[in-house]
N, C-alpha and C positions, 0 to 999 in steps of 0.2 A: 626289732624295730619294724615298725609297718609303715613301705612308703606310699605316697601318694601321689601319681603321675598324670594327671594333676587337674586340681581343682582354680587354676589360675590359666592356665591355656593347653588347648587341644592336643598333646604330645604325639597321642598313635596317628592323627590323624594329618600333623605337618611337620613334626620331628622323628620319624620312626628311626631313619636311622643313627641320628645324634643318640635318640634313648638306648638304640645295641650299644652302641658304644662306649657308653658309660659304664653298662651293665657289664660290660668284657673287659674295660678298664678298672673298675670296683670304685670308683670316683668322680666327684659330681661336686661343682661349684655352685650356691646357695647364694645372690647377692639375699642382701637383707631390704627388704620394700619400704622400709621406715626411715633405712638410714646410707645414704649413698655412701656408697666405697669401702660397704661393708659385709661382710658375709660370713659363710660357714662351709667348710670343705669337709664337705662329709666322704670318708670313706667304709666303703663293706663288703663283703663276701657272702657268699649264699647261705652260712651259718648264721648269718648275723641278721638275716631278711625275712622277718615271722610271715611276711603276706604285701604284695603288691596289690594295687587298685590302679587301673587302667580308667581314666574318664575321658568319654571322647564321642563325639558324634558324626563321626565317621572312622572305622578299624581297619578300611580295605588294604592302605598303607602296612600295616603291622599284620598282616595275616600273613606274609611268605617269612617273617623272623621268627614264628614260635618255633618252630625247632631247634632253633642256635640259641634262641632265652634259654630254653628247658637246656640243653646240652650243655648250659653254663651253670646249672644247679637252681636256677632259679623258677621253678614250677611250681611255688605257691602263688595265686595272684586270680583274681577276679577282675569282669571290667563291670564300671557304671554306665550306661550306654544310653543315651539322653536322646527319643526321639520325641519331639513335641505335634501337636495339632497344628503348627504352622507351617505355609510355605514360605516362597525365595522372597514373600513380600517382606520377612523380619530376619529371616534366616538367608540372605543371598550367598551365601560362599559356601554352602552345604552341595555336594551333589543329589540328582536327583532322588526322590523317596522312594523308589523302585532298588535303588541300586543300595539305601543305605538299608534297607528291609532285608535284603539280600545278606548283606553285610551283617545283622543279626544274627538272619538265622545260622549261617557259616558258622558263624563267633559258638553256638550252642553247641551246631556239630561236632568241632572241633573240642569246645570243652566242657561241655554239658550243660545243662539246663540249669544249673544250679551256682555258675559263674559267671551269668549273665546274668545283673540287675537291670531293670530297663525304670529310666528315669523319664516322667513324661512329669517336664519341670521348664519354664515353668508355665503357670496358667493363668490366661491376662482373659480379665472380663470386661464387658465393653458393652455397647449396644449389636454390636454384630458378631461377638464371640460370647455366645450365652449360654448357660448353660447345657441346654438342648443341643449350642452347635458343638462343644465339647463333648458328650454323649454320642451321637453320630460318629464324629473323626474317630475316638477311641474305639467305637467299638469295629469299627473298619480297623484299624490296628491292633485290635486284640486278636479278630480273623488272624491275623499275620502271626505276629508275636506270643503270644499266648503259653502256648505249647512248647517255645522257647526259651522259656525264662519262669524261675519261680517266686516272684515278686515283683512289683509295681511301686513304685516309688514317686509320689507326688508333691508340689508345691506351688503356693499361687505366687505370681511374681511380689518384687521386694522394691517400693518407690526410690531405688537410688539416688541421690544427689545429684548426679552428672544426667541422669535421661531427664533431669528437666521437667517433671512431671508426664511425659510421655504416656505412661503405664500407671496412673493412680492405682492407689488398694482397693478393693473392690469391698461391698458391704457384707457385713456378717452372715446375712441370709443369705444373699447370692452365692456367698462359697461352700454356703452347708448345702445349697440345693448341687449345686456340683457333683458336691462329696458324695451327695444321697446319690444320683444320676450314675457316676462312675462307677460305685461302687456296687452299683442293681446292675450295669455293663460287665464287671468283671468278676463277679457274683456266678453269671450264665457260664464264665469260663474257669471256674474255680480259682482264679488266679487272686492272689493276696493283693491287698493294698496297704500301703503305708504314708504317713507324711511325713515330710524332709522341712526340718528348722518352722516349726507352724507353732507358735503361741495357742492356736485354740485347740478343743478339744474335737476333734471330728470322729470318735468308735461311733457317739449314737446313730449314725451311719453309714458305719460300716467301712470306715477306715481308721487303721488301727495308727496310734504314735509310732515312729521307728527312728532308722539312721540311717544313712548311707554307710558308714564303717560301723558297723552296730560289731562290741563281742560275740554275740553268737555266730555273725556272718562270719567275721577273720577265723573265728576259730573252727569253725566248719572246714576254712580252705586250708588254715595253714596245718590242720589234724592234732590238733592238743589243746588243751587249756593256756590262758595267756594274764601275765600279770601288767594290768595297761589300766592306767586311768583316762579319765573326761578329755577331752581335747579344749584345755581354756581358752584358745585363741579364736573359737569359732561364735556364731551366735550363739545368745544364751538357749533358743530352746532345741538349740541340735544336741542330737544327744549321742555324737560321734565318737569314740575310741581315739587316745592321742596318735595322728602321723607325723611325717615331715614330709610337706611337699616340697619337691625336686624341682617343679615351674616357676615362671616368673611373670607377674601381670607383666600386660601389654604387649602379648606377642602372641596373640591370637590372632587370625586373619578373615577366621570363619565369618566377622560382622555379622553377628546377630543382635539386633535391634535393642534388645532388652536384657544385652551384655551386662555383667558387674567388676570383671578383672579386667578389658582392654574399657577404656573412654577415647580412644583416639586409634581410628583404623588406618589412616595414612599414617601415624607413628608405627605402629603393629606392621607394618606392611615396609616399611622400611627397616626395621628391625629384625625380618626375617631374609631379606636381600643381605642385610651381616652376619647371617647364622652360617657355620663351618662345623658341619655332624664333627670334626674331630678336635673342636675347643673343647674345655670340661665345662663352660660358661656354654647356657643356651644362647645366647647371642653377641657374637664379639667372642674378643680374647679379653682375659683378666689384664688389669693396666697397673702398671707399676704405682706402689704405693697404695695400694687397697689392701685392706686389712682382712686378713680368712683365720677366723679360728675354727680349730679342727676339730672335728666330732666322728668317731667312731661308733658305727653301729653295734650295737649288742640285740642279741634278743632277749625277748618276754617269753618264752612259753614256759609254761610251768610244768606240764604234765609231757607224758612221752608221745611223740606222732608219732599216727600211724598213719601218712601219708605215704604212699610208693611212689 
C-alpha cells in the first residue's frame, strides 16, 4: 500500500505528532468525506507500507521525528513540498519564506535530492501575476532550490466552486507562455519539469506530463518494482498511482486563498482546537455509532528491494 499524508491537509506541518503516533500504533481512523459516520480503520505494519508521501508546505515540525519514523521500520517515503510564487497576501498561515527555504533544503540533506519533489502549484494569472512575474520569482527560487530537488512539479490553479470565481482559468496562450518562461528558468538549472493534473499538452515547451505519485517515483523509494494501478478517485488527467490518504478536508489552518480541501478556515481552526495527537481520528474521538470497516494494508511490490 502507498500512503498518502496528505493531499487534503498539511499533516508534517500541524499534525506531526498525531502522525508518529499512528505510525507506532500501526492504526489510523479514515472518516469517509461523502458519507458521515463513516469510515475505514485502516491498520499496517512496515511490511505492509510500499512508500509514504509526505505533502506539506512547511516540514520544520516533522524534521526532529525522522529517526523514531525510521526506527519504526518505516523508511520508505518521499515528500511533496509545495512552495509557490506567493506571499502571506494568499498564503497567511505559512511562516516566513526564509525559514520554509531553509526547511528544503534540510529536507534534502537529510534525505537526498531525490526525495524531495518541490511542487510550485498552484499558478494563478492575472494582470499583476504575468508571466514574466512568475519567471522572476521562480527563477529567484531555483537559486535556492535547485540543487535540492530533482524535479519540479507544476499546475495552473483549478476555478473551484466555493472561491467564487476568485482565481478564473487563465487563457491558453497565457499558460503556454508560462510554460515556455519556466521552463527556459529551469532549463539554466538542469532541473526537470513536469505538470500535475493539466488537460493540455505543454512538452512543445518544455514541460513534460507527470504525476505527483508517478510509478517510477514510488518505485525509485520504495527499491522494487510495484503492482499498483491509476488512482480512479483523482482528476481525470492526473496520472497518479492508486493511495490512500490518511487526512481529512477541513483541517487545514495554513489559509491559503486558493485552498481546494479546507472552504471554511474558522471551521478548520476549530477543528484543530479538538485534535488530541493520541485519538486515531485526526480530530476528535470516534462517536458511538459510526460505522469503521476495516482494511488491512498489504503491499504491491513485486520484484525484490534493494532498499537498506
Amino acid at each position: 500500500m502507498i500512503l498518502s499524508a496528505s493531499r487534503r491537509t498539511d499533516l508534517p506541518a500541524l499534525y506531526a505528532p498525531w502522525l508518529l503516533k499512528r505510525f507506532q500504533e500501526g492504526q489510523v481512523l479514515i472518516p469517509d468525506p461523502y458519507r458521515a459516520g463513516h469510515g475505514i480503520r485502516l491498520c499496517f505494519q512496515p511490511d505492509g507500507i510500499d512508500c509514504i508521501i509526505f505533502w506539506t508546505k512547511n516540514p520544520l515540525p516533522m524534521l526532529p521525528l525522522f529517526d523514531q519514523l525510521e526506527g519504526l521500520g518505516y523508511a520508505r517515503y518521499y515528500f511533496s513540498y509545495t512552495i509557490t510564487a506567493f506571499g502571506p497576501e494568499l498564503e497567511p498561515g505559512l511562516p516566513p519564506i526564509r525559514e520554509r527555504l531553509a526547511g528544503f533544503q534540510a529536507l534534502s540533506r537529510r534525505l537526498g535530492a531525490g526525495r524531495v519533489d518541490w511542487r510550485f502549484d498552484p499558478i494563478i494569472l492575472d494582470k499583476e501575476r504575468t508571466p514574466q512575474w512568475y519567471a522572476r520569482r521562480f527563477s529567484t527560487l531555483c537559486n535556492r532550490l535547485a540543487s535540492c530537488t530533482q524535479r519540479c512539479i507544476l499546475s495552473f490553479v483549478d476555478p473551484y466552486a466555493h472561491l467564487r470565481g476568485a482565481f478564473p482559468q487563465a487563457g491558453r496562450q497565457q499558460m503556454e507562455e508560462t510554460a515556455a518562461r519556466l521552463a527556459e528558468v529551469a532549463g539554466k538549472y538542469g532541473l526537470p519539469l513536469f505538470t500535475c493534473a493539466e488537460e493540455g499538452d505543454f512538452t512543445p515547451w518544455g514541460v513534460r506530463h507527470g504525476a505527483c505519485i508517478s510509478r517510477e517515483k514510488v518505485e525509485a523509494v520504495a527499491g522494487g518494482a510495484l503492482t499498483c494501478k491509476p488512482h480512479r478517485g483523482q482528476r481525470g488527467a492526473c496520472g497518479c498511482i492508486e493511495s490512500t490518504d490518511i487526512g481529512m478536508y477541513g483541517t487545514c489552518t495554513n489559509g491559503c486563498a486558493y485552498c481546494y480541501a479546507t472552504k471554511n478556515h474558522k471551521a478548520a481552526c476549530k477543528r484543530l482546537q479538538g485534535h488530541d495527537p493520541c485519538s486515531p481520528l485526526l480530530t476528535g474521538w470516534p462517536q458511538k455509532g459510526w460505522a469503521w470497516r476495516e482494511k488491512e494494508a498489504q503491499a504491491q511490490r513485486g520484484g525484490q528491494l534493494v532498499w537498506g
